[in-house]
N, C-alpha and C positions, 0 to 999 in steps of 0.2 A: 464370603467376600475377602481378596486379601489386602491385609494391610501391612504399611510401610516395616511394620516392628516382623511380619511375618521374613521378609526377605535378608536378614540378616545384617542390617549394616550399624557402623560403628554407632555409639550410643550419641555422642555429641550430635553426629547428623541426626539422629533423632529426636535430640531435641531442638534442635535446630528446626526441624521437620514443625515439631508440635507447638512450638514458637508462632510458627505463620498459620496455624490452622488448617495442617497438614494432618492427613491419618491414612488416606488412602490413596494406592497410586492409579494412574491413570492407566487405559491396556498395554499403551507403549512402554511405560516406566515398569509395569510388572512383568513385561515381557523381554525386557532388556535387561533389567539392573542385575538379576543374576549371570546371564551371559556377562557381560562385561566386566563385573568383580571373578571369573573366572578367568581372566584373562585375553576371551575369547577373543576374533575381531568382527565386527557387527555390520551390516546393513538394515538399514533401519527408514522404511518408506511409511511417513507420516503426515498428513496435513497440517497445516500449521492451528497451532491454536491447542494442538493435543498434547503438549508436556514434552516435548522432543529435548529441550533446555535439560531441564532434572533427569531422564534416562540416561543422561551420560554425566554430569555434572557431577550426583549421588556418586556414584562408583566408583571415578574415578578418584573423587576428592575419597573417598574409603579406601581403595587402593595405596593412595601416596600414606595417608595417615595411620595407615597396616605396615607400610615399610618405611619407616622413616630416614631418611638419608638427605645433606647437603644438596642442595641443587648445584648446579653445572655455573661454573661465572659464565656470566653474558649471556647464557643458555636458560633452561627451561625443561622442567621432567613431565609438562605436557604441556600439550601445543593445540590450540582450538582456531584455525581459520575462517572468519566470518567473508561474507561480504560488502558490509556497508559497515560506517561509523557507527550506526544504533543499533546495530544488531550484536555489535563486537560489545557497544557499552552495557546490554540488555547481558548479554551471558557473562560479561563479568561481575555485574551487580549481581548476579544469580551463584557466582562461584562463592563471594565473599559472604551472600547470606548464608548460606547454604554450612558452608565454613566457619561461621563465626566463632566455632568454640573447638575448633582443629589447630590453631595457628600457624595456617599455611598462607604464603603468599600469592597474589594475582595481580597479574601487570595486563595492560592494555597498550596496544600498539598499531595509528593507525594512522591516515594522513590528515593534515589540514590544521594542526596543531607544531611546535614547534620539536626540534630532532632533542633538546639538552634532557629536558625531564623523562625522555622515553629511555635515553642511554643513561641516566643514572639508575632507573627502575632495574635495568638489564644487568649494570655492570658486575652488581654479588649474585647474580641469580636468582630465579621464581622460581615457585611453584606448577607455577601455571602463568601461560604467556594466550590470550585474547587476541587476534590480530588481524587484519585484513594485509589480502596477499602482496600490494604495491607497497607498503610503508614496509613490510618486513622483510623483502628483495632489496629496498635499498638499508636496511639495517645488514643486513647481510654482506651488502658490496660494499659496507665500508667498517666488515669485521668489530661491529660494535655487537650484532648475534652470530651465536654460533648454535648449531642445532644439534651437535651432535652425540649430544646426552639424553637427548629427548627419550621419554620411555612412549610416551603415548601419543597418538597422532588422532583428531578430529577433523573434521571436515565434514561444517555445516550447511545448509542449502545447496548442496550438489549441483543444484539444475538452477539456481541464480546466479552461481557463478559462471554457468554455460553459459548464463544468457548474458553476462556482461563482460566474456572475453578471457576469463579467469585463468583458461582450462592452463596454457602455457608457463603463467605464474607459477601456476598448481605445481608444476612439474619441474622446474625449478625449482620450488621448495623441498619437492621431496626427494629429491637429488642431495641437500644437504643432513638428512635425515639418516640415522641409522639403521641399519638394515633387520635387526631384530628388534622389532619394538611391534606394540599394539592397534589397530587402527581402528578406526571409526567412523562408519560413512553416512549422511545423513540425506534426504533429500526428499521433498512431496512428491515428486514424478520420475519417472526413471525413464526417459527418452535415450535411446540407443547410442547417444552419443556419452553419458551419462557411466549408461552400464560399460562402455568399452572399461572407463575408467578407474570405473571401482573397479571388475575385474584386474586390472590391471596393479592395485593397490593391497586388496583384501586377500587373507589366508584363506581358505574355508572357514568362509563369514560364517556368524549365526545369522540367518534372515528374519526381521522381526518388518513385518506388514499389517496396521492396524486397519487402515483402508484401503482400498482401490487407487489405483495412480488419477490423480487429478480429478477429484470428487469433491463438490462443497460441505459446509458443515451445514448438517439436517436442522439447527436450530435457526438457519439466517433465513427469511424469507427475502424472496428475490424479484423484483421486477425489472423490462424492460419498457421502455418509452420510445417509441419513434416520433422522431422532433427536428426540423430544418435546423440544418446550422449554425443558420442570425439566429436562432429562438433557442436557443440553449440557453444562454443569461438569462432568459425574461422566465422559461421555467424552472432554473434552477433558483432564483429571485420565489419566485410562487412555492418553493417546497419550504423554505425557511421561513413564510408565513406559519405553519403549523408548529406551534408550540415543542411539540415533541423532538422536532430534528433539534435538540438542544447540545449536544458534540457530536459534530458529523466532521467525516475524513471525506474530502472530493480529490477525485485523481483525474489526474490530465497526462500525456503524451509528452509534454516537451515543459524544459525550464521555464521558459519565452511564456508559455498556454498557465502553467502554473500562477506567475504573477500576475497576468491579466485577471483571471478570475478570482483570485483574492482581492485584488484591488476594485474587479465590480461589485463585489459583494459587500464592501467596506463603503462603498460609495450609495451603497439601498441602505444601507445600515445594521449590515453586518458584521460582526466582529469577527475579524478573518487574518490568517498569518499563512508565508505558503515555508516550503519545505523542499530543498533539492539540491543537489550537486555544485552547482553553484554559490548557495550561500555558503559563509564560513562557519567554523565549526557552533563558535560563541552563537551566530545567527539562527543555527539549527536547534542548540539549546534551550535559547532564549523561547523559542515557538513552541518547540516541544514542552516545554515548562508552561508556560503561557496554556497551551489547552489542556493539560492536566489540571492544571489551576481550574478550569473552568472559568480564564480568564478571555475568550475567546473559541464560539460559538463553532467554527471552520477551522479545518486545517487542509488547507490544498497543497497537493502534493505529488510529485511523480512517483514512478516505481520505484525511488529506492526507496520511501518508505514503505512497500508491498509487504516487508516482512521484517521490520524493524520497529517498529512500533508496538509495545504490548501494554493497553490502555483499557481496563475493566469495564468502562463507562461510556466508552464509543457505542450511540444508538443504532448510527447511520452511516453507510458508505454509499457514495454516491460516484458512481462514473463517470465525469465530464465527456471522457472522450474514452471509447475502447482501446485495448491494451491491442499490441501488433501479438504477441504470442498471447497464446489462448490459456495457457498455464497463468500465464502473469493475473487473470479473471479470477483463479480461484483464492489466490495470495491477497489478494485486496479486497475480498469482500470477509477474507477472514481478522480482521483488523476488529471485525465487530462482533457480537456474538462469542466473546471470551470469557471465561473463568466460570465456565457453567450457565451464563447469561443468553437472551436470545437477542437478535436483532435483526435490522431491514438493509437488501443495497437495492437501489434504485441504480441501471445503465441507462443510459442517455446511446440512442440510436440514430444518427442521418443515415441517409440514403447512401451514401460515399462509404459509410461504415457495416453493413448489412454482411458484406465477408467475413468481416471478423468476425459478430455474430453467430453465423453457420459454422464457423471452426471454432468458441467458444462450445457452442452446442455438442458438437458430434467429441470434442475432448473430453466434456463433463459427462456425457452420455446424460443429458438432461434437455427436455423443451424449457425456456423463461417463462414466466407466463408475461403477458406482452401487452402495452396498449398504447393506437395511435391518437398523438398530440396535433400530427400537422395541421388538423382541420380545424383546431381551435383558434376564433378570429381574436378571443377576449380572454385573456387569465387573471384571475381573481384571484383574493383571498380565503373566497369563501368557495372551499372544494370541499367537494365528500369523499370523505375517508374509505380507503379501500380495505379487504381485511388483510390483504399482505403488507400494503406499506400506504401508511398511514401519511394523509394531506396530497393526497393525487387521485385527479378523477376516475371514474371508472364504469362510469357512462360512455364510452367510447373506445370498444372493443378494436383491435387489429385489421383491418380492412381489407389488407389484403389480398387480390383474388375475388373481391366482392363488392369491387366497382371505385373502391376508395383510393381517391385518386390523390395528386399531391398537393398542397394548400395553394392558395394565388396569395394567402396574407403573409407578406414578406418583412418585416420590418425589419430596417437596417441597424443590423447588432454592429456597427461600428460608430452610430451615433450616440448608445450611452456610453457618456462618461470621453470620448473625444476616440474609442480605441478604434485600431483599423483591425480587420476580418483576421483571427489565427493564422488561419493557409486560404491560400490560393482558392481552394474548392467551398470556403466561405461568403465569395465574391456571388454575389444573383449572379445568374445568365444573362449577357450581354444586350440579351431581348428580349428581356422583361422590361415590359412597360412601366415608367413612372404614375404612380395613381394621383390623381388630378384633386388637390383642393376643392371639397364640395364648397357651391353656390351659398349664398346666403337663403336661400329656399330651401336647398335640403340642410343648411344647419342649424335651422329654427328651432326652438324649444330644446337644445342640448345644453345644459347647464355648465356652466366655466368655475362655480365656485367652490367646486369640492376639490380638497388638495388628495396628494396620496396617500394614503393610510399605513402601507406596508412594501416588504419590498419589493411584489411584485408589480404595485400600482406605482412606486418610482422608477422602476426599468418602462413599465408601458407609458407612464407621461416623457422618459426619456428619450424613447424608441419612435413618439409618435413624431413622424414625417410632417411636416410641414409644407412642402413642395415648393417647388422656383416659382421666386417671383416675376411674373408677365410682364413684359414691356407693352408700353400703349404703341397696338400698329396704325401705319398711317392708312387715311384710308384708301381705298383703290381710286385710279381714275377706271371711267367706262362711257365708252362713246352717248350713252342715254346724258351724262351730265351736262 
């Protein structure tokens, strides 16, 4: 088995290493770190979760601290492009442990914080400059960075930055970049638009492939749920009756979808914080800290945090709503299942979402295993445990094909809690009938004085319909009278 002392790096990282209860690298780290302290320039196709961080981080921090020299003013002798604020924070806090006893410097550079303490971090020069690509195009256009001392060049999640527009940044930045220098390209999936790129960047790479493009981690067990729209809240209310989902990450599609479900989920009595583009940085902190704390049970969230978030203790991801790219499936269920630990994601499926599903599938080159919800009239607290994921029924196999058809029990997920339907496709069919107030004959012997218990018998006391009140008609005239 090799260990971290076999690949030759300087001894301070080594203790550094041995510091955090480090000994052995992971296949990426052992397959890379030597390329890289060679000089070499890398591509490196890894899922998340698998130590892609330290495969470059090691090396590179060895590298600077093998030749030591002044960093560049305003500049930077390596340069890691992230694309989200927590992902840039997460590799810096990794540069500086990792470093601790090299005394090299690491600045962080990103938006949503103010312009003075990033230009002073720049003005004598780093080490190492952390950045996402919009804050450091406008440092750039107003010559407070200058790149063009850079020795080494990074470029982390490849294919997240495809997917939020990056690619043009990208190329801009490396426009200011020196023409002999190092590269390193990182990315889970390598979609053709992806690979023009690197090619376009890379010397004859070393290629380091620990997995298959777009493949989950074998330790996550995984379920799907097919569930109406309106019934999303009242099921995902019924998963956090079970003790165990005790830090679970819920993802949803849009800012707007984010807060609504943090805010139902706070309203059952859930302790719940969301997370997203929107809020400001302090506010992203604050949450983020908050559920490391284990000071709140939820963390609902869009995709950017799909791969910014690195949280040992996350049991559970749960899917509110499908990702529109199918890659984005595998980045978010890896949030759980880290540092050698296992875990569960639960996706949430309507009928509107069933596409995305089949291109999740054929991406991962995996079946879900699957089970339908919509026929359930009543959700409880008291569900039996499945052996994938734990607090969902499993009495109630996928239908189908085998007659199983779509629920009549509709309750309107815009009555708890006051919200209106996410989208449009939320809304019942126009010609669905309103169900009528039973008689006092059929609502004999139903007992009124049990309150709710948990949170999914506060969403169903929430949810339950009441129907319009009847005006007294007059009565008819008819010739008999």
């Amino acid at each position: 088995m090799t260990q971290f002392t076999d690949l030759g790096l300087a001894k301070p990282l080594l203790k550094a290493l041995a510091d955090k209860g480090y000994d052995q690298p992971t296949p990426i780290q052992a397959q890379a770190i030597p390329g890289v302290m060679a000089g070499r320039d890398l591509l490196g196709i890894a899922q998340t979760g698998t130590g892609k961080t330290a495969a470059f981080a090691l090396p590179i921090l060895h590298r600077l601290a093998e030749d030591r020299r002044p960093a560049p003013r305003r500049g930077c002798r390596a340069l890691v492009l992230s694309p989200t604020r927590e992902l840039a924070t997460q590799i810096a806090e990794s540069f500086k442990a990792y470093g601790r006893h090299l005394g090299l410097t690491v600045a962080i550079v990103f938006g949503g914080v103010k312009y003075g303490p990033q230009m002073r971090a720049l003005a004598g020069g780093v080490d190492v400059l952390v950045a996402t690509p919009g804050r450091l195009i406008d440092h750039l256009g107003e010559k407070s960075a200058v790149l063009s001392g850079t020795e080494i060049f990074v470029l982390d999640e490849a294919d997240q930055m495809l997917d939020m527009g990056f690619v043009q940044p990208i190329k801009k930045i490396v426009a200011h970049l020196p023409a002999q220098r190092q590269n390193l390209f990182f990315s889970a999936t390598m979609p053709a638009e992806i690979g023009e790129l690197a090619g376009g960047l890379l010397r004859n790479p070393l290629k380091v492939s620990v997995t298959p493009a777009a493949t989950t981690v074998e330790r996550i067990k995984q379920q799907v749920l097919f569930v109406e729209q309106q019934r999303k809240r009242a099921l995902l209310a019924e998963l956090f009756d079970d003790a165990s989902f005790n830090r679970v990450i819920v993802f949803t599609r849009t800012k707007r979808g984010a807060d609504r479900v943090a805010k139902g989920l706070v309203q059952v009595g859930v302790e719940a914080a969301s997370i997203h583009g929107d809020k400001s940085q302090g506010q992203r902190e604050r949450a983020l800290a908050a559920f490391k704390a284990g000071q709140v049970r939820a963390l609902v969230a869009t995709d950017i945090a799909a791969r910014g978030i690195d949280i040992d203790a996350v049991t559970h991801v749960v899917q509110y709503e499908l990702p529109n790219v199918p890659e984005a499936y595998v980045h978010r269920i890896g949030r759980t299942a880290r540092a050698g630990a296992s875990g569960s994601a639960v996706a949430f499926c309507a009928d509107d979402e069933r596409n995305l599903l089949r291109d999740i599938q054929k991406v991962t080159r995996q079946t879900i295993p699957s089970f339908d919800r919509r026929n359930d009239r009543q959700l409880g607290a008291a569900t039996a445990a499945l052996p994938e994921v734990a607090g969902v029924k499993a009495d109630r196999p996928d239908t189908r094909g085998q007659g199983g058809g779509r629920s009549r029990s509709h309750e309107p997920h815009h009555r708890a809690g006051g919200h209106r339907p996410e989208t449009a496709s939320d809304l019942p069919p126009a010609n669905r009938k309103r169900r009528r107030r039973p008689n006092k004959a059929q609502g004999q012997g139903q007992s009124q004085s049990h309150a709710p218990q948990g949170p999914a018998q506060a969403v169903a006391a929430s949810n339950a319909y009441k129907g319009p009140k009847r005006k007294p008609q007059p009565a008819r005239w008819s010739p008999l009278d």
